[in-house]
C-alpha positions as CSV (number, residue, x, y, z in Angstrom):
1,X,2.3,-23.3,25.5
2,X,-0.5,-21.3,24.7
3,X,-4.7,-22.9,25.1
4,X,-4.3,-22.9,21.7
5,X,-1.5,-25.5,21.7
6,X,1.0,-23.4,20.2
7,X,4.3,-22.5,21.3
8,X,5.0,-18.7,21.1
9,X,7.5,-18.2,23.8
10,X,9.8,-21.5,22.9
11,X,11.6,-22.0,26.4
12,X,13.1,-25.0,25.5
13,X,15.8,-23.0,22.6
14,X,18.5,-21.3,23.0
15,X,17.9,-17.3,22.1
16,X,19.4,-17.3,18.9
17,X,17.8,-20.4,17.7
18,X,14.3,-18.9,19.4
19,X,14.5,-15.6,17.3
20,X,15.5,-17.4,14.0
21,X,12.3,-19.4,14.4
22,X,9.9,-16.1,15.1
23,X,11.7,-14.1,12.1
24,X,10.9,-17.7,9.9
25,X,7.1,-17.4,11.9
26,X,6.9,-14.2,10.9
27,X,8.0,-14.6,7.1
28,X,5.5,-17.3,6.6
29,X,3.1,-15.3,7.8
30,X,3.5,-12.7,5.8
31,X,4.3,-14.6,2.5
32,X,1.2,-16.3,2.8
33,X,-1.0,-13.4,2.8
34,X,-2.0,-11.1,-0.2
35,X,-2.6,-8.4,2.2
36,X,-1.3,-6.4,4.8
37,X,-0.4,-8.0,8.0
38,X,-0.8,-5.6,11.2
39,X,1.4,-5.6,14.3
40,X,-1.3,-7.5,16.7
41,X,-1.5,-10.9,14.3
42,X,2.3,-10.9,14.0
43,X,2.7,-10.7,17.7
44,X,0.5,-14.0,17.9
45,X,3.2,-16.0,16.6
46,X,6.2,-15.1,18.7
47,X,6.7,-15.0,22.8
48,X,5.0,-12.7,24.8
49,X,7.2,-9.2,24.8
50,X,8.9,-10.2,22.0
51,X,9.6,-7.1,19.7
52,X,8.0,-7.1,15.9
53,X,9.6,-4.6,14.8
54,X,13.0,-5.6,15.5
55,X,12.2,-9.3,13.8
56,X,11.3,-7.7,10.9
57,X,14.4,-4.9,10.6
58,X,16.0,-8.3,10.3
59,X,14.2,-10.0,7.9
60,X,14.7,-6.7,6.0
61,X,17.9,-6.6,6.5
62,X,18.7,-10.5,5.2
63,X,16.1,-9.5,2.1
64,X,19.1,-7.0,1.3
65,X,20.1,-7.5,-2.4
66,X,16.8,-10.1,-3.3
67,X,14.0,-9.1,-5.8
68,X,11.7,-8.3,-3.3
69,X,11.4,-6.6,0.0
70,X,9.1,-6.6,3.0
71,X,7.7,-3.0,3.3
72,X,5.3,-1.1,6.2
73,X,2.4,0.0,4.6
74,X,-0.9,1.4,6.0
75,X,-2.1,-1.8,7.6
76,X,0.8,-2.8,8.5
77,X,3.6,-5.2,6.7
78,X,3.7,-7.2,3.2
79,X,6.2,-8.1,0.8
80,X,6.6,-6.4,-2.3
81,X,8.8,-7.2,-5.6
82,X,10.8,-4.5,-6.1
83,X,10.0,-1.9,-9.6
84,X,13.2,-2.7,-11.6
85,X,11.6,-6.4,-12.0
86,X,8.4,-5.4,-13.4
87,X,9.5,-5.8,-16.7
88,X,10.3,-9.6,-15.7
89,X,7.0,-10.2,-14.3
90,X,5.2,-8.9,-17.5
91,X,6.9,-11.0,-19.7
92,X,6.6,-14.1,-17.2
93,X,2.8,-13.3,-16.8
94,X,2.5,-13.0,-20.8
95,X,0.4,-10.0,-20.1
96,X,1.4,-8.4,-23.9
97,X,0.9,-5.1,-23.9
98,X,-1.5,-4.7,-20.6
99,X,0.6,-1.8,-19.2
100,X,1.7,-2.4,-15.2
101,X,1.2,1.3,-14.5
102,X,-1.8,3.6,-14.8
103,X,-2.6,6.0,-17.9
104,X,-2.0,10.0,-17.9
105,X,-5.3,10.8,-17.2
106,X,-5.8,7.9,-14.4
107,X,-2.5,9.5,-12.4
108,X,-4.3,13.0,-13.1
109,X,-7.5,12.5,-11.4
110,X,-5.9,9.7,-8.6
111,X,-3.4,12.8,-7.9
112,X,-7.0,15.7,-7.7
113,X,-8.4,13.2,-5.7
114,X,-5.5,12.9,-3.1
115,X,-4.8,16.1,-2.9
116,X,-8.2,17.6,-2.6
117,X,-10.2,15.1,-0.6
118,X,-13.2,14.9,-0.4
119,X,-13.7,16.2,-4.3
120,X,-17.1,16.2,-6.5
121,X,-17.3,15.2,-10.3
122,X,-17.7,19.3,-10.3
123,X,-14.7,19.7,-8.3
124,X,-12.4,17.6,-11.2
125,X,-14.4,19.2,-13.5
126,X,-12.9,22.6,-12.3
127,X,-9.2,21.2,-11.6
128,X,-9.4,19.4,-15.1
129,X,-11.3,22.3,-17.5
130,X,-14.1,19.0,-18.5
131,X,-15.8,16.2,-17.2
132,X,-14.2,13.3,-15.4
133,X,-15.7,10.6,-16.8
134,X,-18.1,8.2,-14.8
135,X,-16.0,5.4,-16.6
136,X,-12.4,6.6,-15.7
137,X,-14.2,6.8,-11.9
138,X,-15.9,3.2,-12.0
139,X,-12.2,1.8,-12.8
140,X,-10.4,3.7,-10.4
141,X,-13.3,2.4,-7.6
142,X,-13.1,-1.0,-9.0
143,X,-9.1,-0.8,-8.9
144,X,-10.0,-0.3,-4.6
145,X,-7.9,3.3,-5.3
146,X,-11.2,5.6,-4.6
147,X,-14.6,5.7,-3.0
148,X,-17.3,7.5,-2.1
149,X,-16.7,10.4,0.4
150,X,-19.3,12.7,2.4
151,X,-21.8,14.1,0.9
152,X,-20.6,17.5,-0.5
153,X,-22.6,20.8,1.1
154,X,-23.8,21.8,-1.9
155,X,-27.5,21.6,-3.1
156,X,-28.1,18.5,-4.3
157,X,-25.4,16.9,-2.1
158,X,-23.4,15.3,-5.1
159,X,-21.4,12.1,-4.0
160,X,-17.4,13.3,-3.7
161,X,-14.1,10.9,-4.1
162,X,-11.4,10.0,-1.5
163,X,-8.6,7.6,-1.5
164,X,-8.8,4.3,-0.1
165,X,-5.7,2.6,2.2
166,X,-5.3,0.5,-0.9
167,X,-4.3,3.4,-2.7
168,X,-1.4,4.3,-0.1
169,X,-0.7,0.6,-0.3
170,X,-0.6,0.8,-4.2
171,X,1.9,4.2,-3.8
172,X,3.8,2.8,-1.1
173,X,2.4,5.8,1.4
174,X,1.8,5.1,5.0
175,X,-0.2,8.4,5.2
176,X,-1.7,11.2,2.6
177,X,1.0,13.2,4.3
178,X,3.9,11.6,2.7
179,X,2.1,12.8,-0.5
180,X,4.9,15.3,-2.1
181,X,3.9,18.8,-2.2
182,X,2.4,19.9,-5.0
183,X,5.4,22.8,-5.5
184,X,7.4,19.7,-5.8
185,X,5.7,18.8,-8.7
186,X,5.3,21.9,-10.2
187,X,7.1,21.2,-13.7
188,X,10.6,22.8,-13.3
189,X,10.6,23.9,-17.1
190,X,7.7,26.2,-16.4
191,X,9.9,28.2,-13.9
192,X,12.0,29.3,-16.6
């Protein structure tokens, strides 16, 4: 028992019992939060050595053929409903036409950003042949996808963009390099 009064390493079981109870431990734990749940506050609910990792390949595992699943993202674990029931969730959320995804121009100037971090209104400007507008930039910051960067070395320093972790939450990234490379994206009709 722990000077808390809680029972991590649960002595008293028998080992399959004990590792059913920390995979259920560790599933309530992550149900119950909207965010992220890192190794270290996982590891306070089981016994001392006891591997994470391996209760939650098998919570994974039992989530097998369920409409959502329990994915490792940036900050470490949280569940996630999987895509092909978005179209359930909209219509159970009576959301009309709010689309779940973002707009052309949104995945445009999230993709610039990403990919050329840290980037000035100038910079998009450039990428994009206009003006990004300050609008389109206010909801992408208020969505938690961007924020402010360095100051560029340019006179007048302008403010540049980067991506936030919640944006390699939202595009289920553990890092910017498991962004595809941009030759991958390169439209293949162009090569003709």
């Amino acid at each position: 028992m722990g000077d808390d009064g809680f029972d991590r390493e649960l002595d008293d079981m028998p080992q399959e019992r004990r590792w059913r109870v920390w995979m259920g431990r560790i599933e309530a734990v992550l149900f119950a939060s909207a965010t992220p749940v890192g190794r270290e506050d996982l590891a306070r609910v089981v016994g001392q050595g006891v591997s994470v990792e391996m209760l939650i390949e098998d919570i994974q595992a039992e989530l097998s053929g369920r409409p959502y699943d329990l994915a490792q993202v940036p900050d470490g674990w949280m569940f996630r409903t999987r895509t092909q029931f978005a179209d359930a969730i909209k219509v159970a959320a009576d959301l009309g036409e709010q689309p779940l995804a973002y707009t052309q121009v949104e995945m445009g100037v999230l993709c610039a950003i990403a990919y050329h971090q840290p980037i000035d209104r100038a910079g998009l400007a450039d990428i994009f042949g206009k003006e990004v507008s300050r609008d389109l930039l206010a909801r992408l910051r208020f969505k938690g996808l961007i924020a402010s960067g360095p100051r560029a070395p340019r006179p007048g320093a302008p403010h540049t963009f980067v991506t936030t972790e919640t944006f390699l939450t939202t595009f289920d990234l553990q890092s910017l390099r498991d962004l595809p490379e941009l030759e991958l994206m390169a439209d293949p009709a162009a090569e003709d």
